[in-house]
mmCIF file of the N, C-alpha and C atoms, coordinates in Angstrom:
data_MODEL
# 
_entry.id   MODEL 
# 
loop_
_atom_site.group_PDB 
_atom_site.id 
_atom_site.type_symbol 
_atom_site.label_atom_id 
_atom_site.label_alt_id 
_atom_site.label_comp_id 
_atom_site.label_asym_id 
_atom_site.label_entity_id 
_atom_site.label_seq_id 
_atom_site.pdbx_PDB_ins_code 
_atom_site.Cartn_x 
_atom_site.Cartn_y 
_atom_site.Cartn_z 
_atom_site.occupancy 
_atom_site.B_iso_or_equiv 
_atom_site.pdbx_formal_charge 
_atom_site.auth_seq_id 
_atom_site.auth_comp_id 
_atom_site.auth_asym_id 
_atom_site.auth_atom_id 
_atom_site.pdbx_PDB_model_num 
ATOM 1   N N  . UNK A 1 1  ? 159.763 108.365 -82.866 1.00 0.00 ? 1  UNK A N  1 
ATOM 2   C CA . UNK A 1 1  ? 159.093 109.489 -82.213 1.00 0.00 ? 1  UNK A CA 1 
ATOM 3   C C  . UNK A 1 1  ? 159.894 109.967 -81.005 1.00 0.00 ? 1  UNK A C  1 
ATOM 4   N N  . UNK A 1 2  ? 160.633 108.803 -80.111 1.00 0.00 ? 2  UNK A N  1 
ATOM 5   C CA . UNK A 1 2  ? 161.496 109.428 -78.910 1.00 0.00 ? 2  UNK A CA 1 
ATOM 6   C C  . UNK A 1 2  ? 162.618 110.314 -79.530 1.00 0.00 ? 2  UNK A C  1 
ATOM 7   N N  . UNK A 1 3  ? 162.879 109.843 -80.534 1.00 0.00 ? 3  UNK A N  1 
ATOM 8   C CA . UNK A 1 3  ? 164.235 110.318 -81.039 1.00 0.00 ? 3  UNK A CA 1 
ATOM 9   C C  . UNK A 1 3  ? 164.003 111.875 -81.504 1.00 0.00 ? 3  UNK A C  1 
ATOM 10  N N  . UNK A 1 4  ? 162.673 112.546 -82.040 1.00 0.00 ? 4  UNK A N  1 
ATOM 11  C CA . UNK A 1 4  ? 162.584 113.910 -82.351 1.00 0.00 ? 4  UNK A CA 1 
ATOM 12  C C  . UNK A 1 4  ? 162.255 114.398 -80.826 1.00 0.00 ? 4  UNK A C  1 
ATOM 13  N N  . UNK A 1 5  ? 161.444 113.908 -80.024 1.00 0.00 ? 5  UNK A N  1 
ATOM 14  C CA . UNK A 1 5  ? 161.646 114.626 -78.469 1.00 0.00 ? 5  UNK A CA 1 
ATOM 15  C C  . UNK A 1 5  ? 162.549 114.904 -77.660 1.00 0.00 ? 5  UNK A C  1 
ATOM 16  N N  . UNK A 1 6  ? 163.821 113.599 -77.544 1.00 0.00 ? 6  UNK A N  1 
ATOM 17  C CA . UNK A 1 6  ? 165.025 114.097 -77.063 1.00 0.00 ? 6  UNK A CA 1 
ATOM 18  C C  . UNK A 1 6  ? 165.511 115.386 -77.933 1.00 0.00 ? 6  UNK A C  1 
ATOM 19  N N  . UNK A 1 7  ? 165.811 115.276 -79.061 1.00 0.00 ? 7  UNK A N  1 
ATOM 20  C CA . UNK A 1 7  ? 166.005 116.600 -80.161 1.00 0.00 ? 7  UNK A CA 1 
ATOM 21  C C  . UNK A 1 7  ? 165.770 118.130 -79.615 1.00 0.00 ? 7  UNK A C  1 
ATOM 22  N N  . UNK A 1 8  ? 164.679 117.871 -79.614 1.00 0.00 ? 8  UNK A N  1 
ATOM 23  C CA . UNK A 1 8  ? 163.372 118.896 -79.487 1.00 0.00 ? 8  UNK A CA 1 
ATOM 24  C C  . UNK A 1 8  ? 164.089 119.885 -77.993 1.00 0.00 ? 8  UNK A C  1 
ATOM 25  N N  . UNK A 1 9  ? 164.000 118.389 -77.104 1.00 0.00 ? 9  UNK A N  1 
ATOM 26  C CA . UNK A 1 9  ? 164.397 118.777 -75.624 1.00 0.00 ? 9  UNK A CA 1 
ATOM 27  C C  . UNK A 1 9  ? 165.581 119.088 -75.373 1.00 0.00 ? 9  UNK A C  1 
ATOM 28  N N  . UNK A 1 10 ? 167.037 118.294 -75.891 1.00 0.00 ? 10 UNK A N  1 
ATOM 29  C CA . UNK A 1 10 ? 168.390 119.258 -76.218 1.00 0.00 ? 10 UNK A CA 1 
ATOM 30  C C  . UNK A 1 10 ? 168.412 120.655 -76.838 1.00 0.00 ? 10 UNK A C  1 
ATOM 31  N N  . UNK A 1 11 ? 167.221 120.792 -77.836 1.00 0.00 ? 11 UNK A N  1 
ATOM 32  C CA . UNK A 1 11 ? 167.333 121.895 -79.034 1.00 0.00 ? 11 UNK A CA 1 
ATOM 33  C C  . UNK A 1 11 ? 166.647 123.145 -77.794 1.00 0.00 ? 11 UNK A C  1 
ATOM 34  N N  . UNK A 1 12 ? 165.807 122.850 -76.771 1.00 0.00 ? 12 UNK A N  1 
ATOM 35  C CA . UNK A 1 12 ? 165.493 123.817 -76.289 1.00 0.00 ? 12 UNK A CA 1 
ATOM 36  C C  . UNK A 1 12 ? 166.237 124.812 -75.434 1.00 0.00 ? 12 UNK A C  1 
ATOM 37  N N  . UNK A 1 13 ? 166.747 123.588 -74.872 1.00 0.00 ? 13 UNK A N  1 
ATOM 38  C CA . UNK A 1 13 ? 168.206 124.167 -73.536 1.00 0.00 ? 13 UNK A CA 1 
ATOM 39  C C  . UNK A 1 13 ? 169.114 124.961 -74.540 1.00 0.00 ? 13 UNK A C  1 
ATOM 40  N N  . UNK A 1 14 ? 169.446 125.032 -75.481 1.00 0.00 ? 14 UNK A N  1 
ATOM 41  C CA . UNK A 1 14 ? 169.933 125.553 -76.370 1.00 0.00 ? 14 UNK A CA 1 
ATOM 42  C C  . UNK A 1 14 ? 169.666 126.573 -76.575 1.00 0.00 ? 14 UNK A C  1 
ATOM 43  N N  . UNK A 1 15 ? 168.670 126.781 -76.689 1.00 0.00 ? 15 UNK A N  1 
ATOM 44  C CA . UNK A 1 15 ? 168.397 128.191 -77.065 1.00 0.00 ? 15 UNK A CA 1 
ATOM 45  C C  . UNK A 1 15 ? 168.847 129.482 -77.078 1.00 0.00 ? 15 UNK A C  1 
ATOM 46  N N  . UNK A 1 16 ? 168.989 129.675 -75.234 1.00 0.00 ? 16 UNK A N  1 
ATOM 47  C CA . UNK A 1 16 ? 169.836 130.397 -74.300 1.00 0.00 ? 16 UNK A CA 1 
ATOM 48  C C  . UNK A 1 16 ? 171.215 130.530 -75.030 1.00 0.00 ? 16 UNK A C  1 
ATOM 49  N N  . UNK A 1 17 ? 171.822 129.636 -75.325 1.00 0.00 ? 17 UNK A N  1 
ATOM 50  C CA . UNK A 1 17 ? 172.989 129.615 -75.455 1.00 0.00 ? 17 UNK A CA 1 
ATOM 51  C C  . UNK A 1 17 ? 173.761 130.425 -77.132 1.00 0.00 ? 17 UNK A C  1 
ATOM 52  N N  . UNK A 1 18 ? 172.372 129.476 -77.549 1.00 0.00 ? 18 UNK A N  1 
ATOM 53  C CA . UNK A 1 18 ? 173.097 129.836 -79.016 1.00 0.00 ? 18 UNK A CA 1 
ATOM 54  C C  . UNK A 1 18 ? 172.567 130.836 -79.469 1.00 0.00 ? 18 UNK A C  1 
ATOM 55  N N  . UNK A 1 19 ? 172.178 131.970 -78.544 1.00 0.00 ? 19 UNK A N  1 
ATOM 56  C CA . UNK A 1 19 ? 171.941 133.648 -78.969 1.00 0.00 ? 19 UNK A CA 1 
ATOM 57  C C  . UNK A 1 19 ? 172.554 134.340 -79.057 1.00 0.00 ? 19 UNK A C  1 
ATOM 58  N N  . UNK A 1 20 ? 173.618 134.053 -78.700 1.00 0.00 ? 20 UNK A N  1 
ATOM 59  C CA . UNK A 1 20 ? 175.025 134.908 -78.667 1.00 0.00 ? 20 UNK A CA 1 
ATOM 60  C C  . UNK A 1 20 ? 175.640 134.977 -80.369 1.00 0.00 ? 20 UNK A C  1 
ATOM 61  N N  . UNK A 1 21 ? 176.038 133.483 -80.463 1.00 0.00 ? 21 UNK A N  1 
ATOM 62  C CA . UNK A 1 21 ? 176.967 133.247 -81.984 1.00 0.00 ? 21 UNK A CA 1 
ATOM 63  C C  . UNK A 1 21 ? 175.722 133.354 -82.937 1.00 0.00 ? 21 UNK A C  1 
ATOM 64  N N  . UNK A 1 22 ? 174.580 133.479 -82.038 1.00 0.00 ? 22 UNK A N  1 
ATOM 65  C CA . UNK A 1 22 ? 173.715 133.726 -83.950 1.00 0.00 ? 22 UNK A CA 1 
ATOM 66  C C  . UNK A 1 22 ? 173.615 135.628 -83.841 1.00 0.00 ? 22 UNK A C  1 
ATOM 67  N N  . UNK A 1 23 ? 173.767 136.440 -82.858 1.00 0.00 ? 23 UNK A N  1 
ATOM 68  C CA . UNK A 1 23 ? 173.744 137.942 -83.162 1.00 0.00 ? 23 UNK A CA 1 
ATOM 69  C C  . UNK A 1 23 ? 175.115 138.039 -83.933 1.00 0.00 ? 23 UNK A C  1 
ATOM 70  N N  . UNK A 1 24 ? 175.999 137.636 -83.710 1.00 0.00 ? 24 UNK A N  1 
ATOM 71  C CA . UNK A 1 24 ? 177.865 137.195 -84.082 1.00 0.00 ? 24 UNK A CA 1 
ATOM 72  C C  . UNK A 1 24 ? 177.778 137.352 -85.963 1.00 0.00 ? 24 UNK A C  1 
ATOM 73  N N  . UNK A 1 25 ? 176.919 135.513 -86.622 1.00 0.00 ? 25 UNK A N  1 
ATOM 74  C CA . UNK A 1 25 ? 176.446 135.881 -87.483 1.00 0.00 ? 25 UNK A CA 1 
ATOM 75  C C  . UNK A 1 25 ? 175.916 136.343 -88.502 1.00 0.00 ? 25 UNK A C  1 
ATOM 76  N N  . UNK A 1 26 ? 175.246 136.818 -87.752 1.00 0.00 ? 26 UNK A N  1 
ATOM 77  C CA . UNK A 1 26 ? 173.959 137.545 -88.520 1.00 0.00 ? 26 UNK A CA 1 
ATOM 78  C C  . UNK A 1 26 ? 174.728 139.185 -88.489 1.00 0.00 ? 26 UNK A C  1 
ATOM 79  N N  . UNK A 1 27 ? 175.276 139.497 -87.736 1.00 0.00 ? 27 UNK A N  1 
ATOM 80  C CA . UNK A 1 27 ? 176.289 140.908 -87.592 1.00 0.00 ? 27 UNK A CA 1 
ATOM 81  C C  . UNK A 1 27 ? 177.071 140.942 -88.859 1.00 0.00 ? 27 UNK A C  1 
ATOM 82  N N  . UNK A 1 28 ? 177.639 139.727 -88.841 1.00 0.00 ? 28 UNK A N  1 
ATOM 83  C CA . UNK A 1 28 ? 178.983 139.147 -90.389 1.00 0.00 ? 28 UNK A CA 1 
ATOM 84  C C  . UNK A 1 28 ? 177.802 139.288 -91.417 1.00 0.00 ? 28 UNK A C  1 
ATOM 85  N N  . UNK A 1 29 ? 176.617 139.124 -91.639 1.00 0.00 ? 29 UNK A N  1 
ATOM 86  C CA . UNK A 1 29 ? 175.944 138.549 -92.676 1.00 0.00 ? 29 UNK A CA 1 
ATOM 87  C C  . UNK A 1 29 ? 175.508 140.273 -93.025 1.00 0.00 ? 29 UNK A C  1 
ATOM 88  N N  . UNK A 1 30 ? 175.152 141.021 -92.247 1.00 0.00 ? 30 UNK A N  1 
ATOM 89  C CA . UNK A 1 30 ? 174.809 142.100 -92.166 1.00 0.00 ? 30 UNK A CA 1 
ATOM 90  C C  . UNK A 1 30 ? 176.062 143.194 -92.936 1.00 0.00 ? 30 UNK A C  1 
ATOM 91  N N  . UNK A 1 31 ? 177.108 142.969 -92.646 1.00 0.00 ? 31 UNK A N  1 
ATOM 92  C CA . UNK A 1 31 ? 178.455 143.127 -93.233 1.00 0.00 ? 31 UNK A CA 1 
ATOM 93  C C  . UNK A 1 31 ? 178.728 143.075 -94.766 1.00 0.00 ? 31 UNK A C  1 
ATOM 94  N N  . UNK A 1 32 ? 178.298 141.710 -94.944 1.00 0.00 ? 32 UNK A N  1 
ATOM 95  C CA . UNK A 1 32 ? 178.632 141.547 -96.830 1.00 0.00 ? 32 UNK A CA 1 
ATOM 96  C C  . UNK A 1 32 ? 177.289 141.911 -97.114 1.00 0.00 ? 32 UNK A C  1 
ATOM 97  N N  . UNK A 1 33 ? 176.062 142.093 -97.054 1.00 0.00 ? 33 UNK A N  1 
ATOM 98  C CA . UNK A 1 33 ? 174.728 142.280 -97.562 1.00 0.00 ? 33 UNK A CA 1 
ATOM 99  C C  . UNK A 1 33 ? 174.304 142.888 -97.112 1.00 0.00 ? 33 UNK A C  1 
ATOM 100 N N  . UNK A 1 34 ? 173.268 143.943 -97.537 1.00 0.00 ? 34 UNK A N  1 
ATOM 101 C CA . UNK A 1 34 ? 172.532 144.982 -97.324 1.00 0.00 ? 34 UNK A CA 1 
ATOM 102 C C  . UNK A 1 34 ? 171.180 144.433 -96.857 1.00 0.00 ? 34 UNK A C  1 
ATOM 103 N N  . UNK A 1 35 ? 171.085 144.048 -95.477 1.00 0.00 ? 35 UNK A N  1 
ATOM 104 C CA . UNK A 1 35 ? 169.594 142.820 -95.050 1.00 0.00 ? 35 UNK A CA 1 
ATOM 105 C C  . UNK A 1 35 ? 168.618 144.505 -94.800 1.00 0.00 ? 35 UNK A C  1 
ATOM 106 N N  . UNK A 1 36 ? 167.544 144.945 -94.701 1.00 0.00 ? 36 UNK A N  1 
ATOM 107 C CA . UNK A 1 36 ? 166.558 145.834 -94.296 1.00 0.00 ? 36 UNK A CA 1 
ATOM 108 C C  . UNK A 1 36 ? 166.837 145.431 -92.675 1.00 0.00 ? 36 UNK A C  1 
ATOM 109 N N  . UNK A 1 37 ? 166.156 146.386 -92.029 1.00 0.00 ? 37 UNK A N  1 
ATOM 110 C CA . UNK A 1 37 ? 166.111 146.177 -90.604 1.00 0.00 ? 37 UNK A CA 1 
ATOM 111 C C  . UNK A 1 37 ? 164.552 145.330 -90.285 1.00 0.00 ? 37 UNK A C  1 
ATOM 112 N N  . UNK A 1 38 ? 163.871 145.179 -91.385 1.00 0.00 ? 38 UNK A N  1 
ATOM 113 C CA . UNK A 1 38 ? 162.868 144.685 -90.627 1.00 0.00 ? 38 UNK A CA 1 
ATOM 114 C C  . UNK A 1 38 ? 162.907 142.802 -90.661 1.00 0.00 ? 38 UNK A C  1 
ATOM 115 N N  . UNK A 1 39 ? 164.084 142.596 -91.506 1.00 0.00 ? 39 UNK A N  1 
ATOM 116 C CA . UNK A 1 39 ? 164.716 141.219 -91.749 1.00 0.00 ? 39 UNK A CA 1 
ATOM 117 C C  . UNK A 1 39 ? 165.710 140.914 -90.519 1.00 0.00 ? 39 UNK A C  1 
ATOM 118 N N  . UNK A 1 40 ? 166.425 141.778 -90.000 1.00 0.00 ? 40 UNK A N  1 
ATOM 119 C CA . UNK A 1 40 ? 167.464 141.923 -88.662 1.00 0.00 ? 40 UNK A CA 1 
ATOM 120 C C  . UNK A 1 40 ? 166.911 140.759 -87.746 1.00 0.00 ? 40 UNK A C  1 
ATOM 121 N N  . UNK A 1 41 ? 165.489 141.047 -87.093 1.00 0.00 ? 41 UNK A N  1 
ATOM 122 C CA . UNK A 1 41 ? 165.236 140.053 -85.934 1.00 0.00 ? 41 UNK A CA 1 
ATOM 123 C C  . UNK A 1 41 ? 164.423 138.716 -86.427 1.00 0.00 ? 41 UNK A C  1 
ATOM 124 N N  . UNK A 1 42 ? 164.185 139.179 -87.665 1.00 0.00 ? 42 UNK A N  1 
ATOM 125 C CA . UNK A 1 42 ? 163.682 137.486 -88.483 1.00 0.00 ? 42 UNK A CA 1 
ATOM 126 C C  . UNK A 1 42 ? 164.709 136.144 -88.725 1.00 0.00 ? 42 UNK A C  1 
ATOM 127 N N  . UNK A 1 43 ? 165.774 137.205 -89.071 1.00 0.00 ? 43 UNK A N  1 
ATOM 128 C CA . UNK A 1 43 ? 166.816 136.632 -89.164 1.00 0.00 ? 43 UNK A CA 1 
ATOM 129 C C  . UNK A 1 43 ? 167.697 135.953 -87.952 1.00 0.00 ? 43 UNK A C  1 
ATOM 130 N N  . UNK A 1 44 ? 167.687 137.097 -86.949 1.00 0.00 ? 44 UNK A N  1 
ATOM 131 C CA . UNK A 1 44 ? 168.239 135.959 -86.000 1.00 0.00 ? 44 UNK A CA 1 
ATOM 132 C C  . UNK A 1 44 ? 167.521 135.601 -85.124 1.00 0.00 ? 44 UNK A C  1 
ATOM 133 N N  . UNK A 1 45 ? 165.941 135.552 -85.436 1.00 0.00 ? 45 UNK A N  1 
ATOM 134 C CA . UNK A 1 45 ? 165.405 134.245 -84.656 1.00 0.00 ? 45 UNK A CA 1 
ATOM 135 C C  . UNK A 1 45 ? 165.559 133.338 -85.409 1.00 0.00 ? 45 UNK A C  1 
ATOM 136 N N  . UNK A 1 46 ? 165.356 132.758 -86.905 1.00 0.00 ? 46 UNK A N  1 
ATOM 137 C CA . UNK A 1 46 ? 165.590 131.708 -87.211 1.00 0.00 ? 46 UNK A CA 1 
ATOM 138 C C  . UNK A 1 46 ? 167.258 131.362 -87.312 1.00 0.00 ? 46 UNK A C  1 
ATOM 139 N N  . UNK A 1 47 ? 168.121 131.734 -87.153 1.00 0.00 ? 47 UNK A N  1 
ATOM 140 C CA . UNK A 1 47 ? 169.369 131.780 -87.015 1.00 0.00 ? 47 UNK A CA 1 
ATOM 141 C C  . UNK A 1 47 ? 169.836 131.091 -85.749 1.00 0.00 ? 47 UNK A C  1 
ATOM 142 N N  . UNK A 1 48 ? 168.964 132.164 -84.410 1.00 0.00 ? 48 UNK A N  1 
ATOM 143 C CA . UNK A 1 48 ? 169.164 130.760 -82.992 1.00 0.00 ? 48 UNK A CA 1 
ATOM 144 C C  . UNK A 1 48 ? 168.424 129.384 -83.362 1.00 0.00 ? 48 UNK A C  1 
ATOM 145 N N  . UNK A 1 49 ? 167.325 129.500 -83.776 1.00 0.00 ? 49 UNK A N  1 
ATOM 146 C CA . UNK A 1 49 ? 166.664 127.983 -83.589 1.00 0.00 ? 49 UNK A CA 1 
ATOM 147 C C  . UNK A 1 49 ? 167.765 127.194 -84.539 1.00 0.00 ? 49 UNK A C  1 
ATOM 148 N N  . UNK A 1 50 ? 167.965 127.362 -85.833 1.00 0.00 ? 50 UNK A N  1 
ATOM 149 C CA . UNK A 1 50 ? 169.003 126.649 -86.461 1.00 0.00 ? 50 UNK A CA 1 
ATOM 150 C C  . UNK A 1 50 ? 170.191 126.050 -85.741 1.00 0.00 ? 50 UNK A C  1 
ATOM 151 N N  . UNK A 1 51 ? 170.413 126.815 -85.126 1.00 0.00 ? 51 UNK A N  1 
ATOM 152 C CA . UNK A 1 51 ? 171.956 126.666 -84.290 1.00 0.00 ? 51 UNK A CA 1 
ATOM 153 C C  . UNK A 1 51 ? 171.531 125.752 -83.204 1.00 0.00 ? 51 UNK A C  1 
ATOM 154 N N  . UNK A 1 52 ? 170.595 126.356 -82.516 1.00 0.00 ? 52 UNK A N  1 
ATOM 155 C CA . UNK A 1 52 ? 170.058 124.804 -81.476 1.00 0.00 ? 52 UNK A CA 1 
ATOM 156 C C  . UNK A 1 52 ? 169.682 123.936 -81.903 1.00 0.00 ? 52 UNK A C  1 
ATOM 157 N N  . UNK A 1 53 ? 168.621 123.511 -82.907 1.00 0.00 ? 53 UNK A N  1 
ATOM 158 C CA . UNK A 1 53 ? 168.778 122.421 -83.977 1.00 0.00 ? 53 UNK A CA 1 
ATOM 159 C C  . UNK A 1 53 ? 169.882 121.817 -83.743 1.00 0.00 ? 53 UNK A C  1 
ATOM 160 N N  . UNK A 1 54 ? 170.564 122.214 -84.765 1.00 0.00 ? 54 UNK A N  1 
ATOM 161 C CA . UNK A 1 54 ? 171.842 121.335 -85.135 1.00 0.00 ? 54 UNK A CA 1 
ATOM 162 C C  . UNK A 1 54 ? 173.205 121.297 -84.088 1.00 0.00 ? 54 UNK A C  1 
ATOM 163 N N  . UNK A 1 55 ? 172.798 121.601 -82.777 1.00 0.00 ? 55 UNK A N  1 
ATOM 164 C CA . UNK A 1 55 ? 173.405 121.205 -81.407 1.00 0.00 ? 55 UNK A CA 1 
ATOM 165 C C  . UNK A 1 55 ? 172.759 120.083 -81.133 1.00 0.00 ? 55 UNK A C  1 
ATOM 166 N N  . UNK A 1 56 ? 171.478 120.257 -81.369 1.00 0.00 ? 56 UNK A N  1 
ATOM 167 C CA . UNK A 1 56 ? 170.383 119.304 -80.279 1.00 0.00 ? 56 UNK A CA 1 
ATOM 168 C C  . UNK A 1 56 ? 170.467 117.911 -80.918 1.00 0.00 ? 56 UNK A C  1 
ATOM 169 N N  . UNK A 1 57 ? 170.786 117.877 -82.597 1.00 0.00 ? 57 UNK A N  1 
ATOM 170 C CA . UNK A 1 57 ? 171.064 116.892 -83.182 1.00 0.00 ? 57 UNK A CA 1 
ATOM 171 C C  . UNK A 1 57 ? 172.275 116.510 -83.087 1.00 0.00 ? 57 UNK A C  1 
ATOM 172 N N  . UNK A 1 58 ? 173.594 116.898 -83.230 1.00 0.00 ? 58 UNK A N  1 
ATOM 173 C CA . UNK A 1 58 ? 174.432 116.750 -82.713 1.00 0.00 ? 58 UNK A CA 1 
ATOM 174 C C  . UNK A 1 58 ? 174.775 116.341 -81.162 1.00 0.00 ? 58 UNK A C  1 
ATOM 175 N N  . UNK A 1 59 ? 173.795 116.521 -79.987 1.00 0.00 ? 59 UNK A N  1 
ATOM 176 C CA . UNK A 1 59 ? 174.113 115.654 -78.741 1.00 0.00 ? 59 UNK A CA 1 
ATOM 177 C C  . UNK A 1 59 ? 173.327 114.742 -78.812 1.00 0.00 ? 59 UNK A C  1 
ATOM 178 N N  . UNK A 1 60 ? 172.182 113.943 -80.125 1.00 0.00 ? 60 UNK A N  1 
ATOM 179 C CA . UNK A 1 60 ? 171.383 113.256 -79.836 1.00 0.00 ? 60 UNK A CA 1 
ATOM 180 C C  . UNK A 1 60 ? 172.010 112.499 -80.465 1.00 0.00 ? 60 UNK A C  1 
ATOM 181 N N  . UNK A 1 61 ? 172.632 112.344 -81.658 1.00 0.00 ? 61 UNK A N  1 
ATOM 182 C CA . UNK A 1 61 ? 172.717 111.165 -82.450 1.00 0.00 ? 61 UNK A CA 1 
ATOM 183 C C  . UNK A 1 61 ? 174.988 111.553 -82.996 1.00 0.00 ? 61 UNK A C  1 
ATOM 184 N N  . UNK A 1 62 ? 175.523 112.434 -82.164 1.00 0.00 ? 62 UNK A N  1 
ATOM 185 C CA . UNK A 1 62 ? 176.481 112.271 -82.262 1.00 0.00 ? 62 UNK A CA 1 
ATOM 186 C C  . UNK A 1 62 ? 177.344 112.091 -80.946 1.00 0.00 ? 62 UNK A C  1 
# 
């Protein structure tokens, strides 16, 4: 259970950060595929949380 809270708590500080390379992304993704605009900000909200995720796991257990 500590181990998904540290996660959680790296993955948040993150957030901030990894909004940048997920508009970056999702810009490239927008490029080869025809996404609708109403998919645009769905997409890169789950696009930052992913990216902080797998930071937050990466400073926890690497």
């Amino acid at each position: 259970m500590l181990e998904i809270v540290l996660t959680l708590v790296f993955s948040i500080v993150m957030l901030v950060f990894m909004a940048f390379p997920a508009m970056k992304i999702v810009e490239g993704v927008e490029k080869v595929f025809a996404i609708p605009e109403k998919w645009h900000n769905l997409l890169l909200i789950l696009t930052t949380i992913l990216l902080s995720l797998l930071i937050g796991l990466y400073l926890k257990f690497g």
